[in-house]
Residue, then its C-alpha position, 0 to 999 in steps of 0.5 A: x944586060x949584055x954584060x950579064x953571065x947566067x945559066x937559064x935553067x928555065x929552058x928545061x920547064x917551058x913546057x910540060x912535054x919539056x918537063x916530061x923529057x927530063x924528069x929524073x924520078x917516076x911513080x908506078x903502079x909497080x912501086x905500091x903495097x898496099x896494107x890491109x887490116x883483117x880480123x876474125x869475125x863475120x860481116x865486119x867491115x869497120x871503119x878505122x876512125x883516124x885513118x879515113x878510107x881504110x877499114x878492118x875486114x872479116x873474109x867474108x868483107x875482104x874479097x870485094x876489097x881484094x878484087x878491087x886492089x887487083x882491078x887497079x893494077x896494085x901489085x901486092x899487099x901486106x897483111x896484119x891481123x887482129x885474132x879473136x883472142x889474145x895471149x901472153x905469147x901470141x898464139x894466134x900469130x902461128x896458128x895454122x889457122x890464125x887469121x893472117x893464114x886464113x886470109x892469105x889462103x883466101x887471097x891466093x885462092x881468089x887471086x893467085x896472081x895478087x903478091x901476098x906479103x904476110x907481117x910477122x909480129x906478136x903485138x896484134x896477138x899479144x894481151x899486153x901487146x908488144x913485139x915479143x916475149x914478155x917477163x915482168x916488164x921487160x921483153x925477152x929477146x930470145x924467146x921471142x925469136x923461137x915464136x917469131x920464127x914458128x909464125x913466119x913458117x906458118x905463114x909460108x905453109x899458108x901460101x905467104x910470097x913474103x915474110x916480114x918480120x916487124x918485132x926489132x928483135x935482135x937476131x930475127x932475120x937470122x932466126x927466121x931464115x934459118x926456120x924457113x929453110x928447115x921447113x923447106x920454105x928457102x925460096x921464100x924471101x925475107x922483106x925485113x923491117x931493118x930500120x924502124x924507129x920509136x916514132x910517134x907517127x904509129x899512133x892510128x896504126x895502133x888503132x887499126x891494128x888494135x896493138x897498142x902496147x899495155x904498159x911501157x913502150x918500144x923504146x927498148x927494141x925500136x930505134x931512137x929518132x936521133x940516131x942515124x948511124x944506127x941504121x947502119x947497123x942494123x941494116x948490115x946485121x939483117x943483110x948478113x943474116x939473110x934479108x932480101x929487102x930492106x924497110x924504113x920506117x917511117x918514111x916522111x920524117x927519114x928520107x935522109x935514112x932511105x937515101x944512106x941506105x940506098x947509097x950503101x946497099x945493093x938490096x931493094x929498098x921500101x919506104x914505109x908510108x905510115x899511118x900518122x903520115x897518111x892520117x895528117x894529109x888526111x885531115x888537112x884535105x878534110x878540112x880544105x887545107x891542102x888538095x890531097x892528090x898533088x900533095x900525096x903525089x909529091x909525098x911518095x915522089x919524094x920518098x922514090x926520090x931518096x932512094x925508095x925501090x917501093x912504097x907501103x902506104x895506105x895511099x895505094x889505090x887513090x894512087x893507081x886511080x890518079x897514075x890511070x888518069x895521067 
């Protein structure tokens, strides 16, 4: 055994203060949004059946669940909105009292504090529920960013802190930036969806959201999965055009994505934690499969790890509960 040359890595995990000491990567309170689903209506609180734990809120449901985001520490959340009504070009998505506005004002009110991060996309508001203009079967770029742009000013005017425009539009950071500047909204930040790809982890949003497309899909302006490159491309094109944050997502299945981007721009970076990756831990704790709390703890660790400066996930609360108990 003399004769043998080996390096005790072991040293540094003899003990969890060692462990501690050395850690490279931390989750914080700080590193959570959190989504919340609001709809039109009274006295709703629906359950969304393949996302345990989460639900849809009516305002009159929603400042219960808004006092308890702040009395966990949480530092933000983003809302997307379910109208009453739908049409062809998402009228309710830049109505001065669209729901995503009603409730940001009702949230800013309550909790002044509480950052507002407001969603900027037609496919909740849309009767064939895709991210933009529709002729025929297919989706109009550029008249899309003129309705993209209205709604993102009149989230603003409603008390937004963040814009964050979802669509894959071509050219919707610039169009937006260029709005909200008009309206004399330039301080108010861009957090853009630079990265988002044609994934099959959206399906219990879609449910959540009650968004789903009504023909096709949204392969013609979300990013193809194989491509890793491309969101080099896109994320480049959004910093030129003004983005101040830039989104991945999903995350799970693209942490290679998160630490390209990281390595190679200077901007926050947010991983975004879907719905069908939260749904699979979900129901694999469910049925006693895996313990959720490590597994979902290694799951964001992991996403800081790569790269992420932030993380939307609909794991936010059980999070802060578990970082109180450390």
């Amino acid at each position: 055994m003399t004769q043998l040359n080996f390096k005790r890595h072991r040293r540094l995990r003899s003990s969890a203060t060692m462990r501690s000491m050395v850690k490279e990567t931390y989750l914080h309170k700080e590193d959570l949004i959190y989504p919340i689903f609001v709809m039109d209506g009274e006295n709703i609180k629906n359950p969304v059946k393949s996302m345990p734990g989460v639900f849809q809120f009516s305002l009159d449901k929603l400042g219960e669940e808004i006092d308890e985001v702040v009395s966990l520490g949480i530092p933000s959340v983003i809302l997307f909105g379910i109208p009453a009504e739908k049409d062809a070009v998402g009228t309710g998505a830049f109505h001065d009292h669209g729901i995503v506005q009603e409730a940001t004002r009702f949230i800013k009110e309550r909790h002044p504090e509480l950052l507002v991060i407001a969603d900027t996309c037609l496919c909740e508001f849309t009767d064939h529920g895709h991210c933009g203009v529709v002729e025929g079967e297919k989706i109009l770029n550029d008249p899309s960013l003129d309705v993209l742009a209205r709604t993102a000013v009149s989230q603003a005017k409603a008390g937004a802190d963040i814009i964050a425009p979802s669509n894959m539009m071509d050219g919707f950071v610039a169009a937006i930036r260029v709005a909200l500047d008009e309206a004399g909204f330039e301080d108010v930040p861009i957090m853009s969806y630079a990265v988002k790809y044609a994934s099959g982890y959206y399906g219990p949003f879609r449910e959540a959201a009650e968004g789903a497309p009504k023909f096709g899909d949204r392969k013609t302006y979300q990013m193809d999965p194989a491509n890793r490159l491309e969101a080099f491309r896109e994320a480049e094109s959004d910093i030129e055009e003004g983005a101040d944050f830039l989104i991945v997502k999903p995350a799970l299945s693209y942490l290679d994505i998160i630490r390209d981007v990281r390595n190679n721009y200077h901007l926050p970076i947010v991983a975004y934690n879907v719905s069908g990756e939260y749904a699979m831990i979900k129901a694999a704790a469910q049925n006693g499969w895996i313990e959720e709390k490590p597994v979902v703890l290694e799951t964001l660790l992991g996403m800081k790890r790569a790269g992420a400066d932030l993380i939307l996930t609909y794991h936010a609360k059980d999070v802060a509960r578990w970082l109180e108990e450390k």
